[in-house]
N, C-alpha and C positions, 0 to 999 in steps of 0.2 A: 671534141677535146678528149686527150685521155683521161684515164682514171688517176695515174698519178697526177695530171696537171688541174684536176678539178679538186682533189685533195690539199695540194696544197696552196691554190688561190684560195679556198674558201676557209681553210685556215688562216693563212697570212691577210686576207679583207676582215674576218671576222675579230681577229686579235688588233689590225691596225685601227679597227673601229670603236672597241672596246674603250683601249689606251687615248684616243681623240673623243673620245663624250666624257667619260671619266676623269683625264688627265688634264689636258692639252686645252679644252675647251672651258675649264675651271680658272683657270692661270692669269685671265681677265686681262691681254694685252690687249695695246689699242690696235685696233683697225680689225682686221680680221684672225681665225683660228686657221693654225698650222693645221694644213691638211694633210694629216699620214696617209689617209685614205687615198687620195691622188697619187702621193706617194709610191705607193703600194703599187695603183695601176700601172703607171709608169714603169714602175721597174719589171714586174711582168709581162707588158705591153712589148719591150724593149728585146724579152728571151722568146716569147712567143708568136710574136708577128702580130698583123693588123687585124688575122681575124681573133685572135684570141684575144690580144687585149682588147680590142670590142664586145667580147662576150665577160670578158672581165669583169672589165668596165661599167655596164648594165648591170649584172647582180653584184658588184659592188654599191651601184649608185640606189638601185633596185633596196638592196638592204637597208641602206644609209638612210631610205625615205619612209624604212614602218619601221625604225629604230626608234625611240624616244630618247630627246625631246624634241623630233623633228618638227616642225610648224610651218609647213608646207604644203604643196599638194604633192600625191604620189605618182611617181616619174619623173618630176623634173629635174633630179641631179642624177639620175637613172640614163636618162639623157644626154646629159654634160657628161659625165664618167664614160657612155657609149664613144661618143663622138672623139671624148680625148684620147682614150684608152686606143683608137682604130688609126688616129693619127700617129701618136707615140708609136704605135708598131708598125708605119712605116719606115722609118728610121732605122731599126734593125739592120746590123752591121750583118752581111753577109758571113762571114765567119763566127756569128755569135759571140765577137769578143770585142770591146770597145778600144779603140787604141788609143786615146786620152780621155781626161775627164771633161775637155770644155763641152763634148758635144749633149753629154748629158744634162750638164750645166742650162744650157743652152734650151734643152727641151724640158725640162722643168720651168725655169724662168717661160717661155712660152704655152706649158700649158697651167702655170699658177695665172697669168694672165688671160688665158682664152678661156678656163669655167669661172673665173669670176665675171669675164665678159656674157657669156651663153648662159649661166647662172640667172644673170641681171636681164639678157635680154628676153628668158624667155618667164620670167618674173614679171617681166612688163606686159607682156603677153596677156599673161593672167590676172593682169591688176594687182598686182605686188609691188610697190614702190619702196621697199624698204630702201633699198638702195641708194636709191636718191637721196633718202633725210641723214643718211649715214654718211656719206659722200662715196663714188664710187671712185676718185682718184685716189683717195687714201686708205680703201680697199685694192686695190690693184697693186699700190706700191707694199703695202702691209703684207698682201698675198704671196707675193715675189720673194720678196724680205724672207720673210719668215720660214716658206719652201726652201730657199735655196739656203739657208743656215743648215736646214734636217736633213736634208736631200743627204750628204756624204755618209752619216750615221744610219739609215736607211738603204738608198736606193744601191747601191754595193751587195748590201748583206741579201738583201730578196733574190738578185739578179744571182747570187753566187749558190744560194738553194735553189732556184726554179733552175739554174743550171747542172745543179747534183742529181734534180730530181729528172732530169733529163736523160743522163746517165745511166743505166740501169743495167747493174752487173748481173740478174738474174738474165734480162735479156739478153745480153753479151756473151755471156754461155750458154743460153741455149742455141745462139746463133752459130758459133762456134763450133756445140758440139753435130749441130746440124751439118756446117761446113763440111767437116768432119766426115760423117756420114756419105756426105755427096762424093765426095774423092773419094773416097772407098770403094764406093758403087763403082766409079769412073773409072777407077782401074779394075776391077773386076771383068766391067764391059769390054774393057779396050783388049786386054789377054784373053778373053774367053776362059779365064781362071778363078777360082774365089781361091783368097789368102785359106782359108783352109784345108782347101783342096792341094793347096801348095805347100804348107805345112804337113801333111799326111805323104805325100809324095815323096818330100827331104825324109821325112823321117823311115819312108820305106825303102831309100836308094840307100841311106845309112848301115840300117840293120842287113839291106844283102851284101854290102860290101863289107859286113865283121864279118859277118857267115863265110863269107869267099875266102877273106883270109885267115879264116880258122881252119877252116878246110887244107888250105894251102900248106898251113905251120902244120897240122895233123901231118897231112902226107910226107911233108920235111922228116918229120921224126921217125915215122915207119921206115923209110928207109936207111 
């Protein structure tokens, strides 16, 4: 990944995680907590493709699991964040630009449902039944619910900076001036001339041609 796109996932994971222990995860609604963090991947997932949201996704899920007050083992939303984050970025509109909101829609509501499903399953794995005594149909629905209310107020805003930080006007002119450069050459090579060389030449066919007609007005007047 680049340097700008590790700067600013690790910013935008580390603030949406912040805002979801602190905030979101206090608020005590029923069923389960809005996942900004998901959120997050998702919409990076969406600018970057499948393998970046997968790498995302991982150090996001990765952080989320030696965050406190995790009570889990570590890796297993590391995991689920992986897996979702690599699916979300297949989706990825080829022109990097969405042409309506349902599809996004769409993939939020399926991956609010697929980490609470991979959450649970591999919870079960490990001898983790919380799930069960909670109920996991009214985490599924609560998960969906509550994503797709955040999801417009988020997932916009991420995708509209990982696509600024895409962007990059240093880059853009040094490409430019490199352009630049090449053409330069290109005609150099093609004339067997450097523009300086060319410049020095006008300016020497100039100066003999005042000289000529100095000379010329000179002799005018002698006789």
């Amino acid at each position: 990944m680049r340097v700008n796109r590790i700067l600013l996932s690790t910013a935008l994971v580390v603030v949406a995680l912040v805002v979801q222990v602190s905030v979101l995860a206090r608020l005590h609604l029923p069923g389960a907590v809005p996942d900004l963090l998901l959120l997050t991947v998702l919409a990076l997932a969406m600018v970057y493709g499948h393998v970046g949201g997968a790498l995302v996704g991982f150090g996001a899920g990765l952080l989320a699991d030696l965050a406190p007050p995790a009570d889990h083992a570590a890796g297993r939303y590391a995991l689920v964040l992986c897996v979702i984050g690599y699916a979300a970025g297949l989706v990825k509109p080829e022109n990097g630009r969405l042409k309506s909101a349902t599809g996004p829609m769409l993939v939020v509501v399926g991956a609010a449902v697929g980490s609470t499903l991979l959450y649970a399953g591999v919870g079960a794995l490990v001898g983790d039944t919380a799930a069960r005594h909670v109920g996991l149909p009214g985490l599924l629905f609560s998960a969906a619910l509550y994503d797709l209310l955040l999801a417009p107020f988020v997932v916009p805003a991420v995708m509209a900076l990982a696509r600024r930080a895409e962007n990059d006007p240093l880059a853009e002119t040094t490409s430019a001036a490199k352009a630049t450069d090449i053409s330069s050459g290109w005609l150099a090579s093609g004339t067997g001339l450097r523009i300086g060389g060319q410049r020095g030449g006008l300016r020497m066919r100039t100066a003999r041609s005042r000289t000529a007609r100095a000379g010329r007005i000179k002799g005018v007047k002698r006789l």
